[in-house]
ZALUM-745196 format. One record per residue: residue in three letters; x, y, z of N, C-alpha, C, O in turn. Coordinates in steps of 0.02 Angstrom, whole numbers, plus 50000, padded with zeros to 5 digits. Atoms other than C-alpha are relative to their C-alpha. Layout:
alaXYZXYZXYZXYZ
...
***
This chain:
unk500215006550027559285540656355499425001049952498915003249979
unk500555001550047558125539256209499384995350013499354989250019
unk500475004950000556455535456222499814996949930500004999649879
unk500175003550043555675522456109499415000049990499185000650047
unk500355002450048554185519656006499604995450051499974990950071
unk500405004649994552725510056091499834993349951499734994749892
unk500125004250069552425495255982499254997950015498644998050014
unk500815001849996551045490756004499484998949967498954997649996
unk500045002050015536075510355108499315000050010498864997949973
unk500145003250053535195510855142500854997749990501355000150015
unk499565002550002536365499255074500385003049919500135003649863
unk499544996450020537985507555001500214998149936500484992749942
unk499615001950069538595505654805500454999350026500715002550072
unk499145003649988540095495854809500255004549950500855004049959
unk499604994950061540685508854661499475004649964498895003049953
unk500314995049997540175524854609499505000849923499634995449895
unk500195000250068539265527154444500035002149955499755000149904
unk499514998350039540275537654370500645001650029500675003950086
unk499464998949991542195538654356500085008550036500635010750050
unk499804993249947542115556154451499545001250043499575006750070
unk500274999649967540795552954549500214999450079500204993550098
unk499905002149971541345556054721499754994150047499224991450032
unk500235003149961541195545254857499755002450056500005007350084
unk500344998149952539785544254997500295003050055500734999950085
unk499594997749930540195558355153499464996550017499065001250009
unk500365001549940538815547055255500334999650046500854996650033
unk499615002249930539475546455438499954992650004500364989250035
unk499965010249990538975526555422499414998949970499015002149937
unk500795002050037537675515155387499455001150059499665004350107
unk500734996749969535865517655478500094996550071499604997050108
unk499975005849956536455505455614500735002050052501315001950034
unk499234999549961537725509555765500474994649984500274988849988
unk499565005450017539465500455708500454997450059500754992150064
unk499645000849965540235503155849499814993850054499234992950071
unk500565005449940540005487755986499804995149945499644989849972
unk500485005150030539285477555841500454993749977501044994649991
unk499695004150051539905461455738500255000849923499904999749874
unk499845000850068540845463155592500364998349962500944999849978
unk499785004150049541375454155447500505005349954500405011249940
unk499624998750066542795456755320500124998149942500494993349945
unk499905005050059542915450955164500665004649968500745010649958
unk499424996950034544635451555086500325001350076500515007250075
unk499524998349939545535452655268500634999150012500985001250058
unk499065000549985547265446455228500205006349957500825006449960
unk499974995750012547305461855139500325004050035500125005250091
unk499604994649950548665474555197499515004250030499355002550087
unk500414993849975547505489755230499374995250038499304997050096
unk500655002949970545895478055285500384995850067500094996050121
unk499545001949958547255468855389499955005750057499625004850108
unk499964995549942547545484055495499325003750029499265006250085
unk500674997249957545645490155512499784993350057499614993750116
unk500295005849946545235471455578500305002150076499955003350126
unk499714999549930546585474255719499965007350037500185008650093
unk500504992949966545855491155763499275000750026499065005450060
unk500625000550001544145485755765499864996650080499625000250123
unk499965001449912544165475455945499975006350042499505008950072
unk499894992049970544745491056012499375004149998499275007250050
unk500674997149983543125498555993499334995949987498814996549955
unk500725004949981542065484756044499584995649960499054992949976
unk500215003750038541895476455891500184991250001500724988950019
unk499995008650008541675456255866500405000249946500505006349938
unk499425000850073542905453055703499854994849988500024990350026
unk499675007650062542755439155579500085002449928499875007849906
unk499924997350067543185440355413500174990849964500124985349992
unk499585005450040543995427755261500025004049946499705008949926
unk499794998850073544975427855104500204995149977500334990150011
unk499835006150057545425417454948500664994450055500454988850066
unk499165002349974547145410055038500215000550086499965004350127
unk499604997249936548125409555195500585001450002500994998149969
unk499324996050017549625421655228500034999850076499714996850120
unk499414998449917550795427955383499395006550010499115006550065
unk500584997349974549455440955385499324996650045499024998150097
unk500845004849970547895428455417500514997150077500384998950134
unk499825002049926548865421255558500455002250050500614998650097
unk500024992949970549515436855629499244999350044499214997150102
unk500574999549981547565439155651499604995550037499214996850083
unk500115008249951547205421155713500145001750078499765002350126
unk499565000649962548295422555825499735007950061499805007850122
unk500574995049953547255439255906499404998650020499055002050057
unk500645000649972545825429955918499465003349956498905004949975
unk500344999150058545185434855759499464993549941499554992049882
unk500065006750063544235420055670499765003449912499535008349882
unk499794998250091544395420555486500004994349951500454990149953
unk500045007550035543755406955351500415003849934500505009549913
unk499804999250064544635402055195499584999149959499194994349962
unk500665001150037543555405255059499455001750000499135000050050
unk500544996449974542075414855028499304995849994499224992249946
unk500685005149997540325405955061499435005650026499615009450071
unk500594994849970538575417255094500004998050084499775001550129
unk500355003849925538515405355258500545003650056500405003050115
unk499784996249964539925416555329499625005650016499875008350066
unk500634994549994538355430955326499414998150043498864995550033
unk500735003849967537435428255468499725005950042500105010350062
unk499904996149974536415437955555499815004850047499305008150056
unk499854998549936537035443955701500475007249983500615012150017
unk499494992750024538175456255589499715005349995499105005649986
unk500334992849996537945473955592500335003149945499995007049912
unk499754996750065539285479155451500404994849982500644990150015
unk499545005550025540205470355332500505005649951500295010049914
unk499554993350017541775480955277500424993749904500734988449900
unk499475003350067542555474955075500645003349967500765009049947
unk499354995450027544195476855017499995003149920499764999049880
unk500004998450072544335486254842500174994349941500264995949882
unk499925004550040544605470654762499304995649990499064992949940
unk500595001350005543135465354803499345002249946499255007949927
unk500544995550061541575466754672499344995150031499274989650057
unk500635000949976539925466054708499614992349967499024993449981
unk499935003450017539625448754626500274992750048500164986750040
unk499775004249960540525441254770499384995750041498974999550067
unk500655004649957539175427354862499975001150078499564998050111
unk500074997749941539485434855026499905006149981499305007049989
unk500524993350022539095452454964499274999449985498825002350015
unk500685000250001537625447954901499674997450059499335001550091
unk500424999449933536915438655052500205006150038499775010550033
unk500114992649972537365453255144499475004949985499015006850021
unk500624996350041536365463355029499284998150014498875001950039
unk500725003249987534795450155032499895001350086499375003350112
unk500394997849932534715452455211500165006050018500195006250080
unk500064993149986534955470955216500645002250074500585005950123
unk499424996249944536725472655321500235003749969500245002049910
unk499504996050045537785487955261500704997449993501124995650034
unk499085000650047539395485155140500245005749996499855009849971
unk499574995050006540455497355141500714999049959500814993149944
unk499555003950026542145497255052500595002150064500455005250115
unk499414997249938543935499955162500055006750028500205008650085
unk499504993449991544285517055132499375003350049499525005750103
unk500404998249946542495521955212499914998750082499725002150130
unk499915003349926542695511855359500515003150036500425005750091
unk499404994349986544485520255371499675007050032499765009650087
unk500094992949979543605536555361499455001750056499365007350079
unk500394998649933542305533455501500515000550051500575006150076
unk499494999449963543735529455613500395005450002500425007850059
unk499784995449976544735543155588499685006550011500025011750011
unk500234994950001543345554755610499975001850094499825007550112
unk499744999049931543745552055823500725003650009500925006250062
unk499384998649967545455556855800500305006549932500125007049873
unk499664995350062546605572155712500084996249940500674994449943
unk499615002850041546855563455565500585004149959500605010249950
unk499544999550035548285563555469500044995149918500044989049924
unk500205004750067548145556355264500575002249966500665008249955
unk499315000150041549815553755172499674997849941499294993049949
unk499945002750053549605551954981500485001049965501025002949987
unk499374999250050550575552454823499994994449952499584990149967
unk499985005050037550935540554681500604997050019500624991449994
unk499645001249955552435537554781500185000350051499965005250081
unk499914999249927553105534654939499655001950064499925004550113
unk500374999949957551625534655038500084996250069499924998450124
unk500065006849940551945517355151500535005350065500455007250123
unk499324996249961553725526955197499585005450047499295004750102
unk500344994249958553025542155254499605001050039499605005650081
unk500505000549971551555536855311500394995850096500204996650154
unk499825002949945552545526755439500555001250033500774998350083
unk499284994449954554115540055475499565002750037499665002650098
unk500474995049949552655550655540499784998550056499725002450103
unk500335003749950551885537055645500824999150052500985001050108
unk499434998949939553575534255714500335006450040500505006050099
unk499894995749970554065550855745499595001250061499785000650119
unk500414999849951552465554655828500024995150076499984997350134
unk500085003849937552485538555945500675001950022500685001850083
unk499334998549950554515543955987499815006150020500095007050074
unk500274995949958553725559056035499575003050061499425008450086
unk500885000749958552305553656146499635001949991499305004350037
unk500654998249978550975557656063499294994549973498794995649939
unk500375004850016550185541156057499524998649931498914998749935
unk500374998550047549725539855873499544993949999499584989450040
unk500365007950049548445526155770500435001049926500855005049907
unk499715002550054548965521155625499794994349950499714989049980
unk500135005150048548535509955467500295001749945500135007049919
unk499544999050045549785508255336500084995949968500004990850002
unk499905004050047550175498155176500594996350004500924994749955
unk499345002749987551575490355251499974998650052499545000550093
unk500135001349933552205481155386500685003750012501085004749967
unk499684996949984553315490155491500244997750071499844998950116
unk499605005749954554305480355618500165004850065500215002250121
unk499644997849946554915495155728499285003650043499235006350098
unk500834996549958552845500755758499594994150002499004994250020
unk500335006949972552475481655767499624998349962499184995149991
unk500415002250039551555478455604499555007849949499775013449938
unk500054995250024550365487655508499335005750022499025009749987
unk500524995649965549155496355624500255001950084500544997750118
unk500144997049935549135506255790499655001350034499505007150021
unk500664997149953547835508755914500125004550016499665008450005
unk499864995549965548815521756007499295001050049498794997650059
unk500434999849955547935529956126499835008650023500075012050068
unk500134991950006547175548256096500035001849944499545003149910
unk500024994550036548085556055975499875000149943499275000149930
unk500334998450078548115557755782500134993549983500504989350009
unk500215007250033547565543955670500635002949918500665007849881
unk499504998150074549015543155522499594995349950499484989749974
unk500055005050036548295534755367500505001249923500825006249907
unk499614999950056549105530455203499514998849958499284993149952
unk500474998250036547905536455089499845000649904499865005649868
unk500015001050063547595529054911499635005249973499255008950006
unk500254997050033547095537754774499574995649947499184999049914
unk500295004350043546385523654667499255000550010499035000750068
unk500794999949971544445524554654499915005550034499385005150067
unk500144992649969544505542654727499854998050074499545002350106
unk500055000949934544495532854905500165000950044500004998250097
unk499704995849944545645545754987499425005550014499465009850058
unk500494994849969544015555654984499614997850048499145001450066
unk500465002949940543235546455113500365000050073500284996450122
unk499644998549932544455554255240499755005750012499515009549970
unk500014992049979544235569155347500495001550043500455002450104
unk499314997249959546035573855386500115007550022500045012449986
unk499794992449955546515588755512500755002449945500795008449931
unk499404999850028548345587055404499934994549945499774988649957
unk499885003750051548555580955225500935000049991501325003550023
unk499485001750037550135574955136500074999749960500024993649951
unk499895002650065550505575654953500824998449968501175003049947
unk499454999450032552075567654890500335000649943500925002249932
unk499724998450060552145567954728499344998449946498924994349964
unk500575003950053550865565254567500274999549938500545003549900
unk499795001750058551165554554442499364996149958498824994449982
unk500295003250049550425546654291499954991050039500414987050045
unk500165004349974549565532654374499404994650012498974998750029
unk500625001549985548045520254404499715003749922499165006249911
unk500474998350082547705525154211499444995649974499074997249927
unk500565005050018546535507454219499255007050024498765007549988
unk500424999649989545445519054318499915008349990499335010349982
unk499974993750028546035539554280500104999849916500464996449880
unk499774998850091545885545854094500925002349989501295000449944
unk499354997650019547645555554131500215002650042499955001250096
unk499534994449943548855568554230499095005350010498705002750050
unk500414996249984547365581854233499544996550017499215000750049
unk500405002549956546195570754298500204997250054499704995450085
unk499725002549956547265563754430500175007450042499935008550097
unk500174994549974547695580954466499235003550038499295007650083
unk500654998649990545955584854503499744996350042499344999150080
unk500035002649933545755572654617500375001150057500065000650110
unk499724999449961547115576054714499745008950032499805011350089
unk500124992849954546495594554740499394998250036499255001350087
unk500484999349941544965587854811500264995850038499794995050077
unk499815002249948545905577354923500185004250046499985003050103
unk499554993849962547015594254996499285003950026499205006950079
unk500804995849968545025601254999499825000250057499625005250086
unk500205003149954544715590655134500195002150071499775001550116
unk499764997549960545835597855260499695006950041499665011550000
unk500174994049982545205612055360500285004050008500895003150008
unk499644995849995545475629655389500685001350041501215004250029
unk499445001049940546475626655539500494994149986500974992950023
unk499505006350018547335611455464500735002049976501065006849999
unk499485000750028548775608655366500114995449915499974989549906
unk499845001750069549245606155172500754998949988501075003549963
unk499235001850007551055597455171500334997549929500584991949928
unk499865002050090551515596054964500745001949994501145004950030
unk499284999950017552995594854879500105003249942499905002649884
unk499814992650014553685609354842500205000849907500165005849872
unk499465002050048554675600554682499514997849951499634995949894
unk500485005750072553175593054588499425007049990499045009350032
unk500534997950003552185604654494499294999449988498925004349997
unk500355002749975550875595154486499585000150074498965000750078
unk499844999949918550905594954679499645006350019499155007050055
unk500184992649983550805614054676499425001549979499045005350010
unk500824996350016549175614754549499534996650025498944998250022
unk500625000649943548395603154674499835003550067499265003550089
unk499814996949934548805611854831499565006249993499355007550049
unk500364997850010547785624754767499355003150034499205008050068
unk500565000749944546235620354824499874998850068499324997950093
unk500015000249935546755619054991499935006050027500165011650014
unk500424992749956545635628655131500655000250060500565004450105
unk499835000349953547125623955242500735003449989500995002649933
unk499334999750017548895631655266500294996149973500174990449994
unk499605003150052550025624955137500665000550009500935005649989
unk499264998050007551795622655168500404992649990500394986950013
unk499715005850064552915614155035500804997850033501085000450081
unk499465003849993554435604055043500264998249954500004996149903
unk499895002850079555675600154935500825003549984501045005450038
unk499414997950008557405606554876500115007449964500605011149952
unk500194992150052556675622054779500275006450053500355005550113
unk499704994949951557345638754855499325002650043499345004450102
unk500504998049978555565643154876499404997650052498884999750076
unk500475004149946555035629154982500065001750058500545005150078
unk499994997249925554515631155160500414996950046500734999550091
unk499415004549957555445615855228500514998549946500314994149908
unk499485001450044557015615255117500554996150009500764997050066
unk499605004549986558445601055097500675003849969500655005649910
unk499495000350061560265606055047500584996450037500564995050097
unk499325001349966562075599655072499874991750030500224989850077
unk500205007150022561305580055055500654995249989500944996149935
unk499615005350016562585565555068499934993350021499554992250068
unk500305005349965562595547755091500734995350004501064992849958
unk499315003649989564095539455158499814994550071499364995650111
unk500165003749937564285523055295499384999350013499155002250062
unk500635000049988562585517955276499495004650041499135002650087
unk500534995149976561585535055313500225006949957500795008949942
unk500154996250036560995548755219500195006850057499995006250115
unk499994994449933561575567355321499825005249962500035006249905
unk500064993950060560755583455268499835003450023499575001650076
unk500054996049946560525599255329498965003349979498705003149924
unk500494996550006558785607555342499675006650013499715008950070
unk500114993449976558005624155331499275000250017498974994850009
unk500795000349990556115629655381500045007349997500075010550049
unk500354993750020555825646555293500735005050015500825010250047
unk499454995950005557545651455263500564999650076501155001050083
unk499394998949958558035648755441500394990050027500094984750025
unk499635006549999559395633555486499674997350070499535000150123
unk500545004049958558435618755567500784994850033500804991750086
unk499495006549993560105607455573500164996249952499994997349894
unk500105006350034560635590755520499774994450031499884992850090
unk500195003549997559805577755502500424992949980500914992849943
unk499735005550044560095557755479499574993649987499254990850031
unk500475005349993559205543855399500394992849964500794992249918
unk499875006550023559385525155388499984997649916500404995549876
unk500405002050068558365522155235500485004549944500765009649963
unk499484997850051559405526955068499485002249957498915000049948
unk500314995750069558935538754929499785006349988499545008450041
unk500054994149985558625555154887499225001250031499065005350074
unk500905001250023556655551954871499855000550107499515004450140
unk500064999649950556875546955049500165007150049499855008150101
unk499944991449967557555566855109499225001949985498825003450029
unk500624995850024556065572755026499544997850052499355002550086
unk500465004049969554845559755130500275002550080499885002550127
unk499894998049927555885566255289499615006950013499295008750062
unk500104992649968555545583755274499164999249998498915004350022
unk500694998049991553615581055263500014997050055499815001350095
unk499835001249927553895572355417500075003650063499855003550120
unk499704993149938554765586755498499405005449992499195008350042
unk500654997050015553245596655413499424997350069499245001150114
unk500495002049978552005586855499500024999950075499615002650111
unk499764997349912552875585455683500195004050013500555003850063
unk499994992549976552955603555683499415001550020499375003750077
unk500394999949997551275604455659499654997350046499175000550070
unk500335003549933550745592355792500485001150067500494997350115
unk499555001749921552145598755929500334996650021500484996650081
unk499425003349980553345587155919500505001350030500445007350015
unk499544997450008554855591055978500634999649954500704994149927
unk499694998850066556175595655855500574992050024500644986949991
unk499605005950016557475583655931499764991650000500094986849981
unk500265005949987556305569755971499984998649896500334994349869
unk500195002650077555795568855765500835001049965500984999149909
unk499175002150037557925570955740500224992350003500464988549961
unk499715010349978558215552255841499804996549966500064991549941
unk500355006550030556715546355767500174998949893500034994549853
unk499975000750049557175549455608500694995849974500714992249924
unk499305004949990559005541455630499694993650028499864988849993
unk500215007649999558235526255692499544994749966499554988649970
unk500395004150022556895522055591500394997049939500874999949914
unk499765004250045557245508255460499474998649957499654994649913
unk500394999450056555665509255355499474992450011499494988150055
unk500395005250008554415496955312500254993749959500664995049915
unk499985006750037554515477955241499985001849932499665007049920
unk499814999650094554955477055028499875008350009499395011649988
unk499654990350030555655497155038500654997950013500774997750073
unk499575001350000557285491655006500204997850056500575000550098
unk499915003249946557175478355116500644994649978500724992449921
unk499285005350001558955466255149499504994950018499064995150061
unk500485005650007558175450255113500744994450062500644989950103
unk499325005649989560185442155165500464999449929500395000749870
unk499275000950049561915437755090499984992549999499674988950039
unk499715007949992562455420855058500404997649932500274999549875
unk499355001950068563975412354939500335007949976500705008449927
unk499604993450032564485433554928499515004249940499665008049894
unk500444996350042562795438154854499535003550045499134999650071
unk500704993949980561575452054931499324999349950499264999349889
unk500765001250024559765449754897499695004950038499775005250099
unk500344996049972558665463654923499415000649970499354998849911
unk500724998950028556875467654896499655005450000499745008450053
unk500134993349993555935483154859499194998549952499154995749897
unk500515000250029553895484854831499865001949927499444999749888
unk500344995950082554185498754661499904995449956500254990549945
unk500205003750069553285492754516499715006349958499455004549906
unk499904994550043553105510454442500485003049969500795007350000
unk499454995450015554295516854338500535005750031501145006150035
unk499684993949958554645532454429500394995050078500904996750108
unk499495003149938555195519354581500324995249965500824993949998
unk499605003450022555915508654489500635001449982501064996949986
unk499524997350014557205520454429500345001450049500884998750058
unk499834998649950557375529054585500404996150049500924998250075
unk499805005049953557665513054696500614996149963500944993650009
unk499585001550057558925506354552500435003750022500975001550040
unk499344994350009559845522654569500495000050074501095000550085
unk499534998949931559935522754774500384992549994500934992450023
unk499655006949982560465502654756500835000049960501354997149976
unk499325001750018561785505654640500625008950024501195009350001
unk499734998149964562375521654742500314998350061500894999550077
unk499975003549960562095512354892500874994749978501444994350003
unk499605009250037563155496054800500485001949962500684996749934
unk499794997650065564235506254673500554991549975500374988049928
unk499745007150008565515489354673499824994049990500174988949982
unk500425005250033564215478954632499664996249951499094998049965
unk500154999750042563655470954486499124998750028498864995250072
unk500815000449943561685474654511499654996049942499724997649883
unk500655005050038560305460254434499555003050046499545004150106
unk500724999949969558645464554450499614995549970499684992949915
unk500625008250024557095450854450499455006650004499495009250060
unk500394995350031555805464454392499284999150005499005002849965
unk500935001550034553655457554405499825004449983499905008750026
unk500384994750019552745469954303499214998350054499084993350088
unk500524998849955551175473654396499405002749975499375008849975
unk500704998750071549465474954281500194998249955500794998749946
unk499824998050064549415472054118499905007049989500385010349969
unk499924994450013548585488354108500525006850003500645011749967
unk499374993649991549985498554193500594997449953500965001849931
unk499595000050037551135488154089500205002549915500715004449886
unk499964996450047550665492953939499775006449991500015008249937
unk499824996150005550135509753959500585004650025500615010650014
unk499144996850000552035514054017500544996550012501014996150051
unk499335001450024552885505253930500555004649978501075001749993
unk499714995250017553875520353861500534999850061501114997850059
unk499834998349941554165524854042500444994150016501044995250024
unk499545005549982554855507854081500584998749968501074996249996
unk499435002550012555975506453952500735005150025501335004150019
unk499484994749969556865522054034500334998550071500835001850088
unk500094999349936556815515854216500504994950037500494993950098
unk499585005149995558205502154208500695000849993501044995749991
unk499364997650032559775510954165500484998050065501074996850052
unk499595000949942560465507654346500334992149999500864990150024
unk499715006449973560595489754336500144995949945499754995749897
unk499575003650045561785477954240499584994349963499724993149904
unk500465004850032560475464354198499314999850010499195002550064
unk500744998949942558305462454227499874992149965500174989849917
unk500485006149984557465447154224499295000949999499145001350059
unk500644999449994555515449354190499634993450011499454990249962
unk500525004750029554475435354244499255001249982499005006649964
unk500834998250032552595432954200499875006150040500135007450094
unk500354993749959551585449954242499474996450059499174991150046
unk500505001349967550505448654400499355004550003499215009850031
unk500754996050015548825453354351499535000150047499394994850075
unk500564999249963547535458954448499415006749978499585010749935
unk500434996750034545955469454420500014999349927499505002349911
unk499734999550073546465467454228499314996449985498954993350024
unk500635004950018545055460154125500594996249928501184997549914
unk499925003550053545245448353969500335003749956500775001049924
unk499894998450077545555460453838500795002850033501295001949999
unk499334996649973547065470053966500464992449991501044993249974
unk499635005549960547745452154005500324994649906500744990149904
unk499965001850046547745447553806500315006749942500435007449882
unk499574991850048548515465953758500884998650011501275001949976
unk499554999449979550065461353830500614996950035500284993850077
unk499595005649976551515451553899500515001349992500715004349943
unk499544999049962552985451153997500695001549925501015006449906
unk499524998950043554135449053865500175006349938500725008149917
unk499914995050009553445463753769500425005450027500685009849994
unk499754996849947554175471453924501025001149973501355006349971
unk499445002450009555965463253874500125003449949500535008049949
unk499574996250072556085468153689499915007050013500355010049982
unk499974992650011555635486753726500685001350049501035006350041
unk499274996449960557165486453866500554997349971501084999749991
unk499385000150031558365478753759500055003849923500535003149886
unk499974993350049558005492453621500115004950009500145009249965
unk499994996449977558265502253738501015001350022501355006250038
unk499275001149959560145495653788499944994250043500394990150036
unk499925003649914559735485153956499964991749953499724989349902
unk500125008949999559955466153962499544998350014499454998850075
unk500485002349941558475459353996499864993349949500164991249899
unk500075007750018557715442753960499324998150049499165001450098
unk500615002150003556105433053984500064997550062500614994850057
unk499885008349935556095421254168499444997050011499414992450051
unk500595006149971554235414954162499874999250076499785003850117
unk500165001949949553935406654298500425002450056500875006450041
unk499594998149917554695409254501500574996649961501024998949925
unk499485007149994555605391754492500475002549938501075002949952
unk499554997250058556325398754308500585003750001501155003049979
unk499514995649992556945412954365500714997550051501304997450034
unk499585003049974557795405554505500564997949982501115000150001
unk499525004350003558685392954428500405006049949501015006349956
unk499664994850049559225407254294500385003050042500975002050025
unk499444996849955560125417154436500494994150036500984996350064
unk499745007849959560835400354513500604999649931501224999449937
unk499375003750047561695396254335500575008950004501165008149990
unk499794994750036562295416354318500495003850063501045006350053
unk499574997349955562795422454508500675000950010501024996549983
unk499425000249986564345427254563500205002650048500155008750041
unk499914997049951564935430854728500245008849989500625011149946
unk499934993250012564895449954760499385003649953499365009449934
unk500644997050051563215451954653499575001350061499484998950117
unk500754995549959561795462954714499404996849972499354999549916
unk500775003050021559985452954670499555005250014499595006050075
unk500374995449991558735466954668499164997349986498894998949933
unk500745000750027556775459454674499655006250010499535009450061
unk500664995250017555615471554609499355000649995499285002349937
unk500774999550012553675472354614499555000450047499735000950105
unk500455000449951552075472254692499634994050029499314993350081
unk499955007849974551935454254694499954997050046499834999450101
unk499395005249955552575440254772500624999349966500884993849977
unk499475001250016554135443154676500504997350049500954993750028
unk499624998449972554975443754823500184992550033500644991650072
unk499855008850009554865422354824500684998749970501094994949996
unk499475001850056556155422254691500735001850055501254998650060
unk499064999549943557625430354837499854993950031500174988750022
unk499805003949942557025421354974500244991349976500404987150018
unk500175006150026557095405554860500854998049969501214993049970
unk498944999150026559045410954779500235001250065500845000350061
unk499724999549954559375414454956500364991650051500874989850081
unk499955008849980558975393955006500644999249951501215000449969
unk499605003250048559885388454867500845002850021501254998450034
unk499644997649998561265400354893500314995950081500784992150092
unk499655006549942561535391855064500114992650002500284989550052
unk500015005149986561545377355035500574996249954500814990649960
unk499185000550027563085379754899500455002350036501025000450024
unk499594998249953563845388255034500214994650064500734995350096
unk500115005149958563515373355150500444993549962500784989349992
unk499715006250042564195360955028500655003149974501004998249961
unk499364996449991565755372255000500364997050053500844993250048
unk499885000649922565965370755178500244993349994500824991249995
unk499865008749985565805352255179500524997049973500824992450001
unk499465001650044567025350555038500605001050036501064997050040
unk499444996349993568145360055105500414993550062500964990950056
unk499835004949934568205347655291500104996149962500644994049982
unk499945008650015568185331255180500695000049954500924994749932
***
């Protein structure tokens, strides 16, 4: 019988003062955190989301607020978390001992500053992250892709293995009960950005690199500076650790480099240490056999579709070697897991249309996830609803984008969702730029504005047997659930016709 898965400053610059300046190793601020009160700002926040519900757990009081209320904020409610909407200094009172900000956050905020005026420490996420996992093995997944995935095959493997992991991940993940773990002992998995160099504020026993791409260019000059961060991320690892890179990106390899820790790659190369060949994907699951240093490991099988996804297994199998897994326990778990929320998530069918949703808003996933949907779908005619995601990332790859669409029969761009962007990014650029470079390219695409726009644009165009593909980092993913209503409710009135 298979077991299952538990579910279960001085005060600090908010940013560094120069673009390569790392970030502070302090163990904390001057003040024990543990046991104390503390505030969040920015808490419906995926990643700040999962420190709040870790924080109880070691004796902390929790409040926090953010702009809005989401299925996150009352998730957290709902623990006994209080949490205002809206930021006010009068949430700063004090009784607090730290106040943790999400990277969106800027120092400007009126609860940062009282904080400041009365001398509590700010910190930003990724530090707070990295005090915490300095109790436990950590484990730090990065990459410019496929971090959420991986980050949360590992966590599952591990907990089908018993070895009670933690966990905080950029995703929610339904089969580990959301997006954090307390576990109980063993290694702390995080999913470890690279933006703001805030994967350096880990001290992982085992790194992860999945891939490096041209990325976060608002805040890297280029590939060699992104590179360069990533080797001091692999730095971080100790002698006795583990350096898990992919084998396939060279990139990958001239960060890996600098690692003080064994290094062993993954990837389809002959020369990798964990190697994939003999890859197929038939009856919804991927089967493939695996080697580990030339000698035959088996086959494997996974839920989740795509090649991208083999690759994300074998650092998996990398990593629960490394921690003692056992080999068949990380085989089940890898056949059972189903991935995290928007990774080619089934939103539903309805009137003979499939709606699915998927977080990429990078080129490189955009193609990728395109390619497994219309492998996945080959009989399908595939629409995609597309949000670009920055202006900045939109227009510096655009190039890239207009390549990244070839999979699917029609796109739909509505407005970009901007964030961090300033004035001059947010006035460089626009969605529809987006449009004329992909229909110069070949692809159909076309303007949709608004949600409600797009909507009704797939409403006049569907046809039973179409694949809907939402794309972004958004809330694109309004626009299915929204053609999904609609879609029932022609199916419902079908129906009705049909009796009268």
């Amino acid at each position: 019988m298979r077991r299952r898965p538990k579910t279960t400053r001085k005060q600090l610059h908010l940013w560094p003062k120069s673009a390569h300046a790392e970030p502070s190793k302090e163990s904390g601020p001057p003040i024990p955190w543990r046991g104390s009160a503390v505030h969040l700002i920015g808490i419906g926040g995926i990643g700040m989301s999962g420190i709040a519900a870790l924080l109880p757990h070691y004796g902390c009081t929790v409040t926090g607020c953010d702009a809005g209320g989401s299925d996150i904020i009352e998730s957290l409610t709902r623990r006994g978390i209080r949490i205002s909407i809206g930021h006010s200094p009068e949430h700063i009172t004090g009784q607090l001992g730290l106040v943790i900000v999400s990277a969106a956050i800027r120092d400007t905020n009126p609860e940062v500053r009282e904080a400041m005026r009365r001398g509590i420490p700010v910190v930003k996420y990724a530090q707070a992250l990295g005090w915490l996992m300095k109790d436990r093995d950590g484990i730090a997944v990065s990459g410019a892709h496929g971090k959420t995935t991986t980050t949360s095959m590992i966590a599952y493997a591990l907990s089908y293995g018993g070895k009670h992991p933690a966990m905080v991940v950029g995703g929610v993940v339904p089969q580990l009960g959301g997006n954090s773990l307390t576990g109980r002992g063993g290694p702390f998995v995080v999913e470890a950005c690279e933006y703001d160099r805030s994967f350096l504020n880990l001290s992982p026993k085992a790194v992860v690199v999945t891939n490096i791409d041209r990325e976060h260019l608002d805040y890297y000059s280029g590939l060699d500076e992104l590179v360069e961060a990533f080797g001091a991320f692999v730095a971080q690892a100790p002698a006795d650790g583990l350096c898990a890179a992919n084998g396939d990106d060279p990139n990958v390899l001239c960060a890996a480099k600098r690692s003080r820790a064994r290094v062993e790659t993954f990837g389809e190369g002959k020369d990798c240490d964990w190697r994939v060949s003999e890859w197929t994907r038939a009856d919804g699951r991927t089967r493939f056999r695996a080697f580990h240093r030339g000698k035959n490991i088996g086959v494997f099988e996974l839920l989740v579709p795509g090649f991208y996804n083999v690759r994300n297994a074998l650092a998996c199998i990398a990593i629960s070697n490394f921690f003692d897994v056992n080999r068949q326990d990380v085989r089940e778990s890898l056949a059972e897991f189903r991935g995290a929320r928007r990774r080619f998530d089934r939103l539903g069918e309805a009137a003979g249309v499939m709606v699915l949703d998927d977080y990429g808003h990078h080129p490189t996933e955009v193609r990728v996830t395109l390619d497994a949907a219309r492998q996945e779908f080959p009989k399908r005619r595939l629409l995609c609803v597309f949000q670009p995601h920055q202006c900045s990332r939109t227009r510096l790859l655009m190039n890239d984008f207009a390549g990244a669409f070839g999979s699917a029969d029609r796109v739909i761009v509505p407005d970009i969702y901007s964030v961090r962007d300033s004035e001059a990014d947010r006035a460089s650029v626009h969605s529809q730029d987006l449009v004329e470079t992909l229909r110069r390219n070949g692809v159909q695409a076309e303007y949709g504005s608004r949600f409600p726009e797009t909507v009704d644009r797939l409403l006049r165009s569907v046809r039973s047997g179409d694949l809907v593909m939402t794309m972004g980092a958004g809330p694109v993913n309004d626009v299915g659930i929204r053609l999904l209503q609609e879609l029932k409710k022609r199916e419902q009135s079908h129906e009705l016709a049909l009796r009268t």
